[in-house]
C-alpha positions, -999 to +999 in steps of 0.1 A: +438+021-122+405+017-142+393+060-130+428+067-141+431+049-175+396+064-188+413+098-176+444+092-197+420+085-230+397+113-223+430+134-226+445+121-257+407+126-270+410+162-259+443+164-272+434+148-306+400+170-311+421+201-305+449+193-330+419+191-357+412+224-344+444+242-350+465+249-385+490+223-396+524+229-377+509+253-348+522+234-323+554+228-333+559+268-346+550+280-311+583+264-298+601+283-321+617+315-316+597+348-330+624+368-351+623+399-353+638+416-384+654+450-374+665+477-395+686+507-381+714+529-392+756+519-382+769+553-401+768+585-417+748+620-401+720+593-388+741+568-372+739+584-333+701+582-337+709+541-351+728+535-318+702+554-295+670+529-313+691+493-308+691+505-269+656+512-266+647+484-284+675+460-262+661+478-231+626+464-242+635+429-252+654+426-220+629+436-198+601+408-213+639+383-201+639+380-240+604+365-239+570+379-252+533+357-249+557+327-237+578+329-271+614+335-274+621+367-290+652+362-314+664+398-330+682+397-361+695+435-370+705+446-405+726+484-409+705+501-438+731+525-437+702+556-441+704+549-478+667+541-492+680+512-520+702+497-491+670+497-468+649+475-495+673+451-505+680+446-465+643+443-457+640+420-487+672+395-470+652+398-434+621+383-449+637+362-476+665+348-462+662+349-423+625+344-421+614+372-400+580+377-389+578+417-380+604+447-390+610+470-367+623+497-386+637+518-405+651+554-390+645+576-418+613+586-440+627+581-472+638+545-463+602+536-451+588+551-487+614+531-499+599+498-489+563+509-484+555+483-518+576+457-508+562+456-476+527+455-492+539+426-515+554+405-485+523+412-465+550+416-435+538+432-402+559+460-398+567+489-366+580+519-375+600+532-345+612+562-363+606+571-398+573+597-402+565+596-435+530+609-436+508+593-464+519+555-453+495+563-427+470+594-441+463+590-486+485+557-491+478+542-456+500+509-457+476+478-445+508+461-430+522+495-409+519+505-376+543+538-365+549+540-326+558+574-332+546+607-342+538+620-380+565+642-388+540+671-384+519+659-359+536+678-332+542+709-350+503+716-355+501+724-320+534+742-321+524+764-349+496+776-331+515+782-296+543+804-314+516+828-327+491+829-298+517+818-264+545+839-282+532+863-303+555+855-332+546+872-359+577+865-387+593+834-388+622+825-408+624+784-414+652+763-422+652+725-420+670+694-437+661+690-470+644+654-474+608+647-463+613+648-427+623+684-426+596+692-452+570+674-433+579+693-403+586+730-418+552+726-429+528+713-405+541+742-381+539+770-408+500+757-416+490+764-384+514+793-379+497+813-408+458+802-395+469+820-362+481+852-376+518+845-387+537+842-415+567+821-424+588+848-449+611+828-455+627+786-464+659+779-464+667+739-474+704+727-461+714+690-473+714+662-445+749+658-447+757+695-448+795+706-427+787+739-424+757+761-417+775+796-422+760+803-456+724+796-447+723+813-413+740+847-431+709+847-455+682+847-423+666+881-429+672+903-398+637+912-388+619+883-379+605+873-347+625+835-345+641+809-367+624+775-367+651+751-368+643+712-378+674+688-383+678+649-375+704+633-365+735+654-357+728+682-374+711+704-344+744+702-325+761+717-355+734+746-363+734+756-330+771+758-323+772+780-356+743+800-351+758+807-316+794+817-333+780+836-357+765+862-327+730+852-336+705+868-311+670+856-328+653+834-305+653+796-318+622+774-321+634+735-329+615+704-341+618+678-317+647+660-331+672+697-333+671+692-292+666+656-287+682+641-256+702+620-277+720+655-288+712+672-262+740+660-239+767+673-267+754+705-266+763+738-241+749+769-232+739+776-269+711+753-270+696+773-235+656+786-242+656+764-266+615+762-271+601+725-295+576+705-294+574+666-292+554+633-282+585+628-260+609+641-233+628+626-209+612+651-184+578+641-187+565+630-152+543+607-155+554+576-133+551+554-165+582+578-176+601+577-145+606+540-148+619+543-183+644+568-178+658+561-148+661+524-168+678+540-199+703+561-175+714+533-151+718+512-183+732+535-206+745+566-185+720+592-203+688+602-209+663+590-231+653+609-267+635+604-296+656+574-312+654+554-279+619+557-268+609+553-304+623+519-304+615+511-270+581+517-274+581+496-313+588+467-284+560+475-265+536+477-293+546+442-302+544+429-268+511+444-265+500+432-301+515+393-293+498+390-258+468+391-279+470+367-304+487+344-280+521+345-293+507+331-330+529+351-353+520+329-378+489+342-388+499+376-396+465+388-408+455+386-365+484+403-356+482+431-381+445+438-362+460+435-330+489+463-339+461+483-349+444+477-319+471+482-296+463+510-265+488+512-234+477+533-205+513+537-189+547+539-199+574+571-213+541+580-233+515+578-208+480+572-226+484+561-263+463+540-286+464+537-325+439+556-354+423+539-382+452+543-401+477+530-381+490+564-361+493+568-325+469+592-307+492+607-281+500+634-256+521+666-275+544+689-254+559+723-259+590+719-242+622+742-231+659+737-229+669+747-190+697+734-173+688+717-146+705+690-117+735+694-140+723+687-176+709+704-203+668+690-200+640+694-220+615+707-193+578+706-204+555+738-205+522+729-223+507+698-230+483+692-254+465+660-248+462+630-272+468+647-302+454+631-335+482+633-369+449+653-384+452+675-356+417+696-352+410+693-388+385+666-402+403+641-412+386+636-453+391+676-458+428+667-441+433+641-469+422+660-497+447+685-495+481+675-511+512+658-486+534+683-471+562+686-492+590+708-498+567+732-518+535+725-498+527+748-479+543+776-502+558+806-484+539+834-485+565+861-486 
């Protein structure tokens, strides 16, 4: 009894010592749940791409048996409804009213610009899954933002450059949604395009929301080589239905997001040859890959795109950034360094880890549309391996130049 009592108070010692070690409330705060503000779109043209990021990130969450670094994981979702004043005053209710302690979110580009100062002001720790608006992580880097995607140009640097050398493309006629994803992309491919001997002659700017693409594809001029097609959302399945009724013979290029898996399965025979590029396809074969999709596919009864393995792969970022701060949330200033720290070495991306500014360093594919097994598939043809946002450029000449924009880079024509 006597070896047994002096064990007892050498624990409650141990046990008193390490509560002077530890901020007031730690203990009882890692009982509680870790809440997850997340912010996706319920309608309008981005609402499919909504519904495809709350199943990657469900997918993810139920995987970890709704527990990450031995902590609940409670997700509270709000519907920004792709409108950027709707996005701030719902990112302002996660962290106000609900007491979140990371956003996951939003979809769009022009929402995350929309919160990029609030998020500064709330010091919140926050995973893009989606939105690629360049500067929050290249001139304006945001301290508090980590993106577990792509820049909106960072695969079309490498696509650029394949069109004029792999194709020998020489004219290209652009047309892309006009907001500053479609800008972003239109004009990280025509830099590049132009460096290796093409030229983009022409830039035609449809709204997102636009019914009918009959008046922009009659003004494509006749003699170029391909049309470089970059819509979100829905809007691919309705371009290429058109451009296909309209008798239109010109090969089609696409951004990532005009043949995304998540559209993919609405489209036919039009959307055939097909050539993007992307960080993602559900075709990939890396073993890491296979897991997911087969996942998303018994779950959901289709394969993975953009939306979904953005989202899904937010979740993994945060799982990856929690197991090393042990689960302690509560001092965001760690888990902000771990985010930026975060590198996974399997999974739908295969090798990824995160810049100085907060962008994934990642594997880019040049992928084709072929039917194959009975579905339209992105089937990869070129990889080009863990491509920086800067591409080959150094990065300070990089961030001396102005952002893409819808007038940067200029066509020449």
């Amino acid at each position: 009894m006597l070896h047994r009592g002096k064990a007892l108070s050498a624990a409650l010692l141990s046990t008193v010592f390490l509560s002077t070690l530890l901020p007031p409330g730690f203990a009882s705060a890692q009982s509680d749940p870790i809440k997850v503000g997340f912010m996706t779109v319920r309608s309008g043209a981005l609402s499919a791409g909504g519904r495809q990021m709350e199943e990657g990130l469900k997918l993810c969450v139920d995987q970890y048996g709704g527990k990450m670094a031995g902590r609940a994981i409670e997700v509270i979702t709000a519907d920004t409804a792709g409108q950027p004043a709707v996005t701030k005053t719902k990112a302002q209710e996660l962290v106000e009213r609900n007491g979140v302690d990371v956003l996951i979110g939003p979809l769009a580009a022009f929402e995350a610009l929309a919160i990029d100062d609030y998020i500064r002001q709330a010091k919140i720790p926050t995973i893009s899954p989606s939105a690629a608006a360049e500067d929050m992580t290249q001139r304006k880097p945001n301290p508090w933002f980590v993106r577990a995607v792509g820049t909106s140009a960072q695969p079309y640097h490498p696509f650029g450059e394949y069109a004029a050398k792999e194709l020998g493309y020489k004219k290209i006629a652009v047309i892309a949604d006009d907001f500053a994803f479609g800008h972003e992309i239109a004009s990280g491919f025509q830099r590049t395009f132009e460096e290796n001997g093409g030229k983009v002659v022409q830039k035609l700017w449809s709204p997102l929301n636009t019914p009918d693409y009959g008046s922009y594809i009659s003004q494509i001029e006749p003699d170029v080589d391909a049309v470089f097609a970059a819509f979100a959302g829905g809007n691919g399945i309705k371009f290429l239905q058109q451009y296909n009724n309209y008798g239109m013979t010109t090969p089609v290029l696409g951004a990532m997001t005009t043949v995304d898996e998540g559209v993919l399965k609405s489209m036919g025979d039009e959307a055939v040859g097909v050539i993007s590029a992307g960080w993602y396809s559900a075709a990939n074969s890396n073993p890491g890959n296979k897991e997911f999709t087969e996942a998303v596919r018994k779950q959901y009864g289709a394969d993975p795109g953009y939306y979904t393995v953005g989202a899904y792969m937010a979740c993994q970022f945060l799982n990856n950034a929690l197991e090393k701060v042990g689960g302690n949330v509560e001092d965001r200033d760690a888990l902000m360094k771990a985010l930026r720290s975060v590198s996974i070495d399997s999974g739908p991306y295969g090798k990824v880890s995160i810049d100085d500014l907060g962008q994934p360093v990642m594997d880019v594919t040049i992928r084709k549309v072929e039917k194959k097994d009975g579905r339209l598939q992105n089937v990869v043809v070129k990889t080009y391996p863990a491509t920086s946002q800067f591409w080959t450029y150094d990065q300070k000449e990089f961030l001396a130049q102005p952002v893409y924009s819808r007038d940067y880079q200029p066509a020449k024509k």
